[in-house]
BADREN-590784 format. One record per residue (C-alpha): residue number from 1; x, z, y. Coordinates in nm, 3 decimals, padded with zeros to 5 digits. Last residue first. Layout:
REM BADREN-590784
(NUM (X Z Y)),
...
//
This chain:
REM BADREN-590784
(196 (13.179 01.370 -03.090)),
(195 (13.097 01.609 -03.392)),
(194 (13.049 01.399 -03.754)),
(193 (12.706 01.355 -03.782)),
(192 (12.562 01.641 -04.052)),
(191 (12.444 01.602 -04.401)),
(190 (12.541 01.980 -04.469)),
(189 (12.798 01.910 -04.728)),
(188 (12.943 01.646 -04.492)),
(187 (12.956 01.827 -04.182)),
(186 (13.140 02.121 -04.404)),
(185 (13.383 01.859 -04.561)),
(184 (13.454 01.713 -04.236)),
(183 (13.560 02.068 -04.058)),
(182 (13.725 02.178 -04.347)),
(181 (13.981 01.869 -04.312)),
(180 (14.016 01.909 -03.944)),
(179 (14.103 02.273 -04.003)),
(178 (14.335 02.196 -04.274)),
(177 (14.520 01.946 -04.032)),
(176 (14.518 02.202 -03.729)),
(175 (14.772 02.032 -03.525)),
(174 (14.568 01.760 -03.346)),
(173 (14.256 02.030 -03.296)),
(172 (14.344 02.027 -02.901)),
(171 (14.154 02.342 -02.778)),
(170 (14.027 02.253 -02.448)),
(169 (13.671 02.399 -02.463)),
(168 (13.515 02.067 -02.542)),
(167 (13.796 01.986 -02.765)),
(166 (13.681 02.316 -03.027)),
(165 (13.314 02.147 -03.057)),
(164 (13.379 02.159 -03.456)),
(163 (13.528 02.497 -03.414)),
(162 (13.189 02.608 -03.220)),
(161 (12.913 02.571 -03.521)),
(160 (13.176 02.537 -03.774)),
(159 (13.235 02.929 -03.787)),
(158 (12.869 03.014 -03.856)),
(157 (12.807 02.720 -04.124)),
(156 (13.159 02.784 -04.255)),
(155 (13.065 03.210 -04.357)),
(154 (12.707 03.118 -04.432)),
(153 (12.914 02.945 -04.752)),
(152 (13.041 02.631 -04.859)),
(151 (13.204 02.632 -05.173)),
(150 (13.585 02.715 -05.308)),
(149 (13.652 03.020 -05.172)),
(148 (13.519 03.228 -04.829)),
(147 (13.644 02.985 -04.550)),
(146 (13.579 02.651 -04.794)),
(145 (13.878 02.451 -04.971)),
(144 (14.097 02.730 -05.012)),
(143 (14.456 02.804 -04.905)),
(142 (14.547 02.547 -04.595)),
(141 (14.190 02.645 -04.511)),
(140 (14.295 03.061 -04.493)),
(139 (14.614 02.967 -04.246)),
(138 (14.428 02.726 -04.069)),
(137 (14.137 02.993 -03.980)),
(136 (14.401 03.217 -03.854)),
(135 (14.536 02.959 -03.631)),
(134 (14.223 02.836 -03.513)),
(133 (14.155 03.251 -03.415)),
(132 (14.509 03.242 -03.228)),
(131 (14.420 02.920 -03.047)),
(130 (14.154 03.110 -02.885)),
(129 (14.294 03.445 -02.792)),
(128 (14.528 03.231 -02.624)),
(127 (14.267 03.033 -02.445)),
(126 (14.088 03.360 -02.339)),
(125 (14.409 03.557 -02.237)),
(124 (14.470 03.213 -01.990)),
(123 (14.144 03.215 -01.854)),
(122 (14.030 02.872 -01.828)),
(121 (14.108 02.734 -01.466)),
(120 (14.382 02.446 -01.557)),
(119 (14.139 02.327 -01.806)),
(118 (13.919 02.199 -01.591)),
(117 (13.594 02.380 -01.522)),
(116 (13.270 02.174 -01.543)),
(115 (13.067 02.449 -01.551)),
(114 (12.855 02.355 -01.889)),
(113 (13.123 02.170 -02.065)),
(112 (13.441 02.375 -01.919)),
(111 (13.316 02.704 -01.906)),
(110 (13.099 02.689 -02.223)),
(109 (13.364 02.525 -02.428)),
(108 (13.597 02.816 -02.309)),
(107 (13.334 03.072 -02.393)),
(106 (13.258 02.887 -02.754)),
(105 (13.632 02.921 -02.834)),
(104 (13.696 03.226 -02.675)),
(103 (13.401 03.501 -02.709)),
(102 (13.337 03.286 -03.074)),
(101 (13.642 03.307 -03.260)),
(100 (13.748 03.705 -03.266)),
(99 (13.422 03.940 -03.226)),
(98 (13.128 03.705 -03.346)),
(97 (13.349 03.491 -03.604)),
(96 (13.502 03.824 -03.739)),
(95 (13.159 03.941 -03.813)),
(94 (13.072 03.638 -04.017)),
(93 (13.449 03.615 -04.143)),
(92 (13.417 03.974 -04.298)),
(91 (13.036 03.915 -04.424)),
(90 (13.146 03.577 -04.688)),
(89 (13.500 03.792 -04.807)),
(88 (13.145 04.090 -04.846)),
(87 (13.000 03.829 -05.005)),
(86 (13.316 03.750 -05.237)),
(85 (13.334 04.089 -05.335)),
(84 (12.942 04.141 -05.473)),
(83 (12.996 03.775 -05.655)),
(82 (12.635 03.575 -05.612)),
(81 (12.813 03.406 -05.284)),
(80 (12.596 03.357 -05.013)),
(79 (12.475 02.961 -04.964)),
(78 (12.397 02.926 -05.281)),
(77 (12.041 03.113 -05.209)),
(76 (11.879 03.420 -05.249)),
(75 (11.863 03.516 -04.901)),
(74 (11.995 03.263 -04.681)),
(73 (11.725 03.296 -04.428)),
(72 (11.801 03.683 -04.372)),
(71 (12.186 03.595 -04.332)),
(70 (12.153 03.277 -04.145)),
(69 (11.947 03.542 -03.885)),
(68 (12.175 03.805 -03.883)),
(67 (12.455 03.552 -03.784)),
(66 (12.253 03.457 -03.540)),
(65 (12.208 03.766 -03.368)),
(64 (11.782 03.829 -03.289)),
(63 (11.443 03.862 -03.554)),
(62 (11.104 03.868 -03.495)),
(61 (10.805 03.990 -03.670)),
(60 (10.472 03.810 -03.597)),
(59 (10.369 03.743 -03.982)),
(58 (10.478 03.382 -03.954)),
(57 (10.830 03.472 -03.860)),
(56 (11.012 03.438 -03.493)),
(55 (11.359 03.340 -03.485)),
(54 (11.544 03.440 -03.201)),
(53 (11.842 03.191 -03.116)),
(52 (11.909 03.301 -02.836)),
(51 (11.923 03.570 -02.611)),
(50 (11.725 03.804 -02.342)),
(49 (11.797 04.128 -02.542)),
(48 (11.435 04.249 -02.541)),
(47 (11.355 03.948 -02.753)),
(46 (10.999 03.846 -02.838)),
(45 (10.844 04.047 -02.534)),
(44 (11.181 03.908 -02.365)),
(43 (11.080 03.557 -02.435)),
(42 (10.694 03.595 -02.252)),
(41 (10.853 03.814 -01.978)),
(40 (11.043 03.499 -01.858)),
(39 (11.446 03.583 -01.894)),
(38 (11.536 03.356 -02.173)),
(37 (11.390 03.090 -02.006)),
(36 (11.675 03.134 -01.733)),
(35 (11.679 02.775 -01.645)),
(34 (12.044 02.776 -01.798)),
(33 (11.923 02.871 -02.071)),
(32 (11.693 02.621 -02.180)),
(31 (11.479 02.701 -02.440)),
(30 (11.328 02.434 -02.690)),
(29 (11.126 02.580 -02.970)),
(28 (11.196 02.428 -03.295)),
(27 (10.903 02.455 -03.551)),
(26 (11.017 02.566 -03.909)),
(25 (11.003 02.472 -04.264)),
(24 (11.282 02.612 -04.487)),
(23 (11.469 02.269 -04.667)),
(22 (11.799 02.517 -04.750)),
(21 (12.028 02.275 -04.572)),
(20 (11.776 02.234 -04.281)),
(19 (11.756 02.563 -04.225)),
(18 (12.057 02.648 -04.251)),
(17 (12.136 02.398 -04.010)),
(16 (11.853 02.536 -03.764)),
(15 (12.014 02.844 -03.786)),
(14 (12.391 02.769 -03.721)),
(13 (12.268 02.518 -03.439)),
(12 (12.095 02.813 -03.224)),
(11 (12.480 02.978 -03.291)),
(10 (12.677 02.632 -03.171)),
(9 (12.424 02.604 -02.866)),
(8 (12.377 02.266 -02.692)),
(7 (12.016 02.234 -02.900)),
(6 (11.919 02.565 -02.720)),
(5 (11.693 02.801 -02.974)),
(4 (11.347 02.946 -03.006)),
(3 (11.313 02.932 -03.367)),
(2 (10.947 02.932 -03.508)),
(1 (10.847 03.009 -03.862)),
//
């Protein structure tokens, strides 16, 4: 398998950490976005959509959305709960994390990592919309361990991807003590550095 990804992207990171987690053998292809490698006719005949990660299998078949992706690599393993309900608890924050979490934390980050925006220029809706989703995600860690119970699921693999990078968007995680707890325990379970 071969994932075309960005090493500075929280949802190329989601699959290569499930990846790694589960031991799957792949072959990371470096793109760099901001060259527009995504654009070249080569990566759109792999991915009309022009994004990454795209995973692309042995067979030829590819596959886009990284939250898709975990999902399809995850198959059959600990990583999605074997409890009908608590997969679709696992699904709800997977979806949630695309329309709610990700379009301001990991925008933000973007904005101010990438562009080298100071804080003073993020969109105000955006930053608000932002603290609001670590707020929501306190609320649930202050009563479970893990996002989706009491083990790590796809559910903290997709969400920890741009929570644990939260300060490079602005977002102060000082007053987000479950958070910050979750956050460790998830880098830990998946063998990972903790962020910078």
């Amino acid at each position: 398998m071969k994932i075309y990804g960005d090493i500075n992207s929280g949802n190329c990171l989601k699959v290569k950490w499930v990846c790694d987690k589960l031991s799957l053998p792949y072959t990371w292809i470096a793109i760099d976005t901001l060259k527009g490698e995504t654009r070249t006719s080569a990566f759109l005949a792999r991915n009309s959509a022009g994004q990454v990660p795209t995973i692309e299998l042995d067979d030829g078949r590819t596959l886009a959305q990284s939250n898709a992706i975990i999902r399809y690599l995850a198959r059959d393993s600990d990583l999605i709960p074997a409890d009908a309900f608590a997969a679709a608890k696992m699904d709800e924050w997977l979806f949630w994390e695309q329309y709610s979490h990700e379009p301001y934390i990991a925008v933000c980050r973007f904005q101010m990592f990438y562009l080298k925006k100071p804080v003073s220029e993020l969109d105000p809706e955006k930053v608000k919309r932002g603290q609001a989703a670590l707020t929501r995600m306190e609320q649930q860690l202050a009563a479970s361990p893990f996002l989706a119970g009491t083990a790590l699921t796809l559910a903290d693999i997709s969400l920890l991807a741009y929570t644990r990078l939260a300060h490079e968007g602005g977002f102060d995680l000082e007053g987000y003590p479950a958070l910050r707890r979750w956050i460790a325990a998830s880098e830990r379970v998946l063998g990972l550095p903790a962020a910078r």
